[in-house]
C-alpha positions as CSV (number, residue, x, y, z in Angstrom):
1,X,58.2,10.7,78.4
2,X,54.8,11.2,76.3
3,X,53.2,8.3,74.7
4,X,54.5,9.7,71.3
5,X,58.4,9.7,72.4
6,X,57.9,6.5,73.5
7,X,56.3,5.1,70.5
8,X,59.0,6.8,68.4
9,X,61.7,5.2,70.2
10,X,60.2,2.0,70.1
11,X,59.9,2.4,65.9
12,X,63.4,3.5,66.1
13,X,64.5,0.4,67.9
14,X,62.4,-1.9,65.5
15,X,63.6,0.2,62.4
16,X,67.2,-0.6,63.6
17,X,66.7,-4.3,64.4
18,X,67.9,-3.1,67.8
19,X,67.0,-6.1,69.5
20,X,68.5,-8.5,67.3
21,X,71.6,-6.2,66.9
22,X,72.2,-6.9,70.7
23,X,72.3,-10.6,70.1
24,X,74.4,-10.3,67.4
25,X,76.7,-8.5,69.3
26,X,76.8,-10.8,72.8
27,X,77.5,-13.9,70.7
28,X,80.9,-12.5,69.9
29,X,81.8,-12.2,73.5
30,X,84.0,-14.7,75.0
31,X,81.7,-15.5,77.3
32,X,78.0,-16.6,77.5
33,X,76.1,-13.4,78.1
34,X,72.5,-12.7,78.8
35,X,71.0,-9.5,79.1
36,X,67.6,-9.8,81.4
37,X,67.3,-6.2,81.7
38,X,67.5,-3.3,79.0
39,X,67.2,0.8,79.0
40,X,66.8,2.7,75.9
41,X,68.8,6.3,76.9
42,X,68.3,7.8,73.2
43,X,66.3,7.3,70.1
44,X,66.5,9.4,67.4
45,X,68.2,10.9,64.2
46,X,71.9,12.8,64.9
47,X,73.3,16.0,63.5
48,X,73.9,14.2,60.4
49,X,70.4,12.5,60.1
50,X,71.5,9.4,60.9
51,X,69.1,7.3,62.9
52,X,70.6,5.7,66.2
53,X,69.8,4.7,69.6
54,X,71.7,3.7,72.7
55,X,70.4,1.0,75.1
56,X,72.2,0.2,78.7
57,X,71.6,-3.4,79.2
58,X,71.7,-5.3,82.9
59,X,73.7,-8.9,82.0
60,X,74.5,-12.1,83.6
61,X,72.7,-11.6,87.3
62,X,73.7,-8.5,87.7
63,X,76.9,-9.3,87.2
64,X,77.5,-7.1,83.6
65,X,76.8,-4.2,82.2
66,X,77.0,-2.7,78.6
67,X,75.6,0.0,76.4
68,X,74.4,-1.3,72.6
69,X,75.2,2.2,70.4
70,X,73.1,1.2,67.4
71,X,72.7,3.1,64.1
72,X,72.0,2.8,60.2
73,X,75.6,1.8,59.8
74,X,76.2,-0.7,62.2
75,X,76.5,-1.1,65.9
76,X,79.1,-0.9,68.8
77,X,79.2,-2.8,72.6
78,X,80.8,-0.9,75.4
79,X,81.8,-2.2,78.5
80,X,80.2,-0.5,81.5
81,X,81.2,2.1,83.1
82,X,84.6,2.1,81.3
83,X,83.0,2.6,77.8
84,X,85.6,0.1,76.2
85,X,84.8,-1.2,72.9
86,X,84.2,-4.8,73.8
87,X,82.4,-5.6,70.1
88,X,81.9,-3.7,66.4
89,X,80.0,-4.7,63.8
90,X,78.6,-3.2,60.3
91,X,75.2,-2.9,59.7
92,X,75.7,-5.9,56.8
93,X,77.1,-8.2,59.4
94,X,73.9,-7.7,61.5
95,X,71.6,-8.7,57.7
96,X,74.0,-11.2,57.4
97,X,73.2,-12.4,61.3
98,X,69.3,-11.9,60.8
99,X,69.1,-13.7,57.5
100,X,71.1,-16.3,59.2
101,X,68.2,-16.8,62.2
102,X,65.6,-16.8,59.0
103,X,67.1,-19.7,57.8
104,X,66.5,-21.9,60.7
């Protein structure tokens, strides 16, 4: 990967609140869950323009894994490798979450 497709990607992920999205979306599992290692697989706009990435995430030990599937409209945890829909959210929900953190 060139120094510009990584820097891309990493504006992507920033643009998208990627990071934060991620959060979001662990705090609605049923369990505690903490991600200590993360992959982004794809960064950029899809056939529609819509900007998106998808990040594979190492949770819990070792013990988990998910995919974050991230976009202008909202964002989506999956389950690994069975690609169940563990968590959905809109991309208000994830303001609503960050305004919420810019309040404390």
């Amino acid at each position: 990967m060139s120094s510009s497709q990584l820097n891309a990607a990493k504006q992507i992920c920033e643009t998208l609140n990627a990071a934060i999205a991620i959060e979001a979306l662990t705090s609605k599992l049923p369990k505690e869950t903490s991600a200590e290692f993360a992959s982004v697989h794809s960064a950029s706009p899809d056939a529609k323009g819509v900007l998106g990435t998808s990040i594979f995430m190492i949770a819990n030990k070792g013990t988990a894994a998910f995919s974050a599937v991230i976009d202008e409209n909202g964002a989506k945890l999956l389950a690994e490798p069975s690609h169940d829909l563990l968590v959905e959210m809109p991309r208000a929900e994830i303001s609503d979450y960050i305004d919420q953190l810019q309040a404390v």
